[in-house]
Residue, then its C-alpha position, 0 to 999 in steps of 0.5 A: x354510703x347507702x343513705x346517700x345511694x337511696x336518697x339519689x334513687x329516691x330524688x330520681x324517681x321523684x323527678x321522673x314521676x313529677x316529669x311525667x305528671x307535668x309532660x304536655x298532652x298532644x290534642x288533636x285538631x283540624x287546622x281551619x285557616x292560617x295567617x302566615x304573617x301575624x303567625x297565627x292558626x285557627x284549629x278546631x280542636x279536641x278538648x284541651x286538657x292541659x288548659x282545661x277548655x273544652x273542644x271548640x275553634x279558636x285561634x293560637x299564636x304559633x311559636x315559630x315558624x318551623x312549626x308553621x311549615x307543618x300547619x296546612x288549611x284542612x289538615x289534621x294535626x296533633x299539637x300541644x298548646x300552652x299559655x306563653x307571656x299569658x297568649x295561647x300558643x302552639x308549642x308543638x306539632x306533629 
């Protein structure tokens, strides 16, 4: 029974150290112009470390649309962008 308790723990804390390794890591940006109808966003953003690209403006598809009632022309933002069916895209906003 012990053995199995260990395992269970040791499985745990594996998961949740793999979890944590692979967590997305909110970038900063601004947000430059947004194209509402094609869901897209322009940001000049921070560097992407997660994507391992380096600070500049580029424009991201934008997952759905609850995320493009928080994007603003002009507001800073915090968001996390990740490559969906091979497209950059802002998964998250804050």
């Amino acid at each position: 029974m012990r053995t199995i308790i260990k395992i269970a723990l040791a499985s745990a804390l594996a998961l949740g150290t793999a979890y944590g390794a692979f967590a997305a890591e909110f970038t900063k940006g601004t947000v430059k112009k947004l194209d509402v109808k094609a869901k897209k966003v322009t940001l000049i953003h921070e560097e992407l470390k997660d994507l391992e690209m380096p600070a500049m403006t580029m424009v991201f598809r934008v997952q759905d649309d609850t995320l493009m009632d928080k994007l603003k022309e002009g507001a800073s933002v915090e968001f996390i962008a990740e490559r969906v069916n091979g497209k950059l895209t802002v998964t998250q906003v804050k």
